[in-house]
KESEPA-913072 format. One record per residue: x, y, z of N, C-alpha, C, CB in turn. Coordinates in steps of 0.05 Angstrom, whole numbers, plus 5000, padded with zeros to 4 digits. Glycine has a CB too. Layout:
% KESEPA-913072
XYZXYZXYZXYZ...
This chain:
% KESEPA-913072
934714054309933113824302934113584317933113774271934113444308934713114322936112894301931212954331936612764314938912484290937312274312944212484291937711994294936111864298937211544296934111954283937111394298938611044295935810914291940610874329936010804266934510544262935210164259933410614240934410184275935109904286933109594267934109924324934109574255932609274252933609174231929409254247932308884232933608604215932808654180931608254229931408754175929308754152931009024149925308734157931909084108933109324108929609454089937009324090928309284087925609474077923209624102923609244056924109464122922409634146924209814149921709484176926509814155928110044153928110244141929610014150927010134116926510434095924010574096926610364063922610334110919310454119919110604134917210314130920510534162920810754186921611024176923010674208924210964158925011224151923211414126927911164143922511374124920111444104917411624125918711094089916311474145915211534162916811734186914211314167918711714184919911994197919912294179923311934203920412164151919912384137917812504138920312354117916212374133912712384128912112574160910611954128912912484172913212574211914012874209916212364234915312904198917213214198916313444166921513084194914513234157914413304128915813464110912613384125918513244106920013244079919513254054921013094076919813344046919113324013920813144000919513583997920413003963922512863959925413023958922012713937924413253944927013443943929413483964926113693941928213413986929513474015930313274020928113564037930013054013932012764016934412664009931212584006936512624023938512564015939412304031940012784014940212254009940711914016942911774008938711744003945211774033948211674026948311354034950711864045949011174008950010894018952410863999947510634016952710614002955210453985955710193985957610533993955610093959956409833965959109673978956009763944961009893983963309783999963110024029966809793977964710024035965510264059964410494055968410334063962410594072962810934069964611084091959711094073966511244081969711264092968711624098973311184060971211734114970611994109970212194098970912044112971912154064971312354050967912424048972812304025967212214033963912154038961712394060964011814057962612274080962112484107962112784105964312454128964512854098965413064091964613194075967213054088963713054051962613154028959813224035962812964004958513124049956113054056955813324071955712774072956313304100955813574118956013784108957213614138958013904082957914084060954514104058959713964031952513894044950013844027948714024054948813474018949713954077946413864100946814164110946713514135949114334111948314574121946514754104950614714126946314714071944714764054942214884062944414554042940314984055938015114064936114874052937515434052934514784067932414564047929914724030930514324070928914614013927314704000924914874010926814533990924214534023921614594044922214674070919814354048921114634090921314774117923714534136917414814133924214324124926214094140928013964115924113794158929513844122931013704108931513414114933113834106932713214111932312984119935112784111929512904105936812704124939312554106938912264128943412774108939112074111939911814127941911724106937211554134942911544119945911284112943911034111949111224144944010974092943510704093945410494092942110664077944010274103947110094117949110264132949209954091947910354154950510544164953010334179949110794190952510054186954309914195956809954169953009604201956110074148959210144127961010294133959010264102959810504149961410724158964410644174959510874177966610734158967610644176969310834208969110494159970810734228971010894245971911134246971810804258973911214230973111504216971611654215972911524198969611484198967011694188965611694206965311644164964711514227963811554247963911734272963911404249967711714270968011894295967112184275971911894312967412234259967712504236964412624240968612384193962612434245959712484245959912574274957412224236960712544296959512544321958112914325962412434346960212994319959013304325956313394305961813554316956113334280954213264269952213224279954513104260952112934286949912794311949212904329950512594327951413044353950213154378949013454372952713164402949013584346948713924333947713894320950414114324945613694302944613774277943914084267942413634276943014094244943314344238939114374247945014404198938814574249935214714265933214484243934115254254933614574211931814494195932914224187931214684174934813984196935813814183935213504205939113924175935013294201933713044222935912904200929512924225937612774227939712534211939312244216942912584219939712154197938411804208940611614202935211654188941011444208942711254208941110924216945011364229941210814194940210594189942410324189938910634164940910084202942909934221942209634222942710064251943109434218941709224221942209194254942608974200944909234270944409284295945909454304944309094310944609484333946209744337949009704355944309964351950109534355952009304364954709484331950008824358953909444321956009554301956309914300955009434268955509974312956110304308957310414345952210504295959110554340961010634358958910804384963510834341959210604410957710714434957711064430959410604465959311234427959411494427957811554404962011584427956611494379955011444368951911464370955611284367951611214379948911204399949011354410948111024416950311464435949411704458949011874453950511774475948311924422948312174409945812224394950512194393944411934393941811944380939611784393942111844353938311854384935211684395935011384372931411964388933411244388935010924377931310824374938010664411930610754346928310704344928910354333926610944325927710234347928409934349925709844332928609784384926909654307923709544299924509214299922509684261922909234324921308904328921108634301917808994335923308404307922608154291920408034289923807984296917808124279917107974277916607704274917108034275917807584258918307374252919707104279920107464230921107314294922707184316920807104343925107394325919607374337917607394361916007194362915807624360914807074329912506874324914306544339911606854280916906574323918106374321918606224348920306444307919206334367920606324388923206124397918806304402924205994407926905924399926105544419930006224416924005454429924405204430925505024407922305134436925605014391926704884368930204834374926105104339930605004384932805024386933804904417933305304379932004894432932104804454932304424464929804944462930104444439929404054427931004014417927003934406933204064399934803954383937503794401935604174364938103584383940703394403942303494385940802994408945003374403947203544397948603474378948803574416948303314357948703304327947503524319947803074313944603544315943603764305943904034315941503734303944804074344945904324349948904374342945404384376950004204331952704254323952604444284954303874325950804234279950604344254949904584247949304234242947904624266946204984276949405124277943805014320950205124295952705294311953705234277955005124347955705074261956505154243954905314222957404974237952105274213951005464200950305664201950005424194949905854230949806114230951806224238948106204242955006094245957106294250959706224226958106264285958206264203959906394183961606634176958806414169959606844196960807134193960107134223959507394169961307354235961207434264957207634256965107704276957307714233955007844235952107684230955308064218952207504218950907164211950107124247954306834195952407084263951506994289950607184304953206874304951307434303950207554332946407664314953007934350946407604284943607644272942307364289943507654232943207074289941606904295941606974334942806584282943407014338943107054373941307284376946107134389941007514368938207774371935407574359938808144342935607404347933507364340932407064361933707344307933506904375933206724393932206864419935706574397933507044424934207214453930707344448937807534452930707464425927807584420925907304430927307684380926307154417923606944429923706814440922206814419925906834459926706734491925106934501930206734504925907194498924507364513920607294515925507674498919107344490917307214486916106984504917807144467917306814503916806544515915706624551920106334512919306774559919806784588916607054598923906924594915407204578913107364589911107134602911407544563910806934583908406774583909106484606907706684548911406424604911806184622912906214647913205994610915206514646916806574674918106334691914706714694919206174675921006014689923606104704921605854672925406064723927706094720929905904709928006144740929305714688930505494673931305694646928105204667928605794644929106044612930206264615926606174597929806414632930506594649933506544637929706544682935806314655938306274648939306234620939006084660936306134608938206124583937806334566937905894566935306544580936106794564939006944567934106984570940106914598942607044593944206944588943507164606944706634581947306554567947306614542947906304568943806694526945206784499945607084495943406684475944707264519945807604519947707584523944807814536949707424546952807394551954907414520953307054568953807184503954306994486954707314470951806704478952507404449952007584445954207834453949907574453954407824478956308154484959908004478955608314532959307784477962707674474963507614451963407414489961407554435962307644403962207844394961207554385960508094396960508344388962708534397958308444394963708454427965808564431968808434436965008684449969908224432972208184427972507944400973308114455974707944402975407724376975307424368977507734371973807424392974507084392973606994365972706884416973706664378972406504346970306514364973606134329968906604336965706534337964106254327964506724320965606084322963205844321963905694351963705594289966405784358967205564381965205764401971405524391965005994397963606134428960305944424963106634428959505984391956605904388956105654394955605954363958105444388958305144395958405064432961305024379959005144448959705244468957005284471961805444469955405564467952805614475951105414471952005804464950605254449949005144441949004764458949505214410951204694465951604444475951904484502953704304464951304734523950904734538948704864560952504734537946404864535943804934546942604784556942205024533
């Protein structure tokens, strides 16, 4: 069968897609299994789990997603890989994600990555952010980089309607500032810095 990554901001489209995969493969409810947690899902978890999924399903497929799989931690992640790249014939694994920036590259290369579109971002598009003086972009930069995951949610969602914008106007002015916020973006997700100083930084020098 196949394993699968769902990507998006909204954790109820997420549950929609996944629902519609079921519906896609036609799962039954019986055949659903559905691991989350409100803190870490660690490896025992995992472990316990791939026990369930070699199981015979009821109906003709079976179906397991993680929700919030950004809980997983690297453990359980590396612990899934063989999982991922072998599912079992009758079994489709999903892994649900607000992005896919939090789950281990070896991970991804192991699944098909169904991306669901911000709406909201798309409508929005990010001049607002472009008009603002630098009092008010200071305040911005402190209010969305509270958490490292707070900012790179507001940076996917700018970048989205930068992108937007740059279909319809094709400047090379937007153009640049789409990639100072994908740069921005890959330098918080992947090392440690401080994140309001990288976002303050971005924002006072657009």
């Amino acid at each position: 069968m196949q394993s699968f990554i769902i990507v998006g901001k909204d954790s109820q489209e997420r549950n929609k897609k996944w629902l519609e995969l079921c519906e896609e493969y036609k799962i039954g409810e019986f055949d659903k299994e559905i691991l989350e947690s409100e803190g870490q899902i660690g490896i025992e978890e995992v472990r316990n789990l791939q026990k369930k999924v070699f199981l015979a399903p009821r109906g003709k497929t079976k179906g397991v997603v993680f929700k919030n799989a950004h809980t997983l931690t690297i453990a359980a992640q590396n612990a899934l890989l063989k999982l991922l790249e072998e599912p079992p014939q009758n079994t489709i694994l999903v892994l649900e994600v607000s992005s896919k920036d939090l789950l281990l590259p070896t991970i991804l290369s192991r699944c098909t990555i169904l991306v669901i579109q911000d709406k909201r971002a798309l409508e929005k598009g990010s001049t607002t952010v472009l008009n603002l003086n630098s009092a008010k972009r200071m305040e911005l930069a402190e209010s969305v980089s509270k958490t490292r995951e707070e900012a790179l949610s507001f940076l996917e969602k700018e970048i989205l309607g930068l992108r937007s914008e740059l279909l319809q106007k094709h400047t090379s002015e937007l153009a640049k500032v789409v990639k100072e916020f994908q740069k921005t973006h890959t330098v918080i997700s992947s090392t440690n810095t401080n994140v309001r100083l990288v976002v303050e930084n971005l924002l006072l020098n657009l």
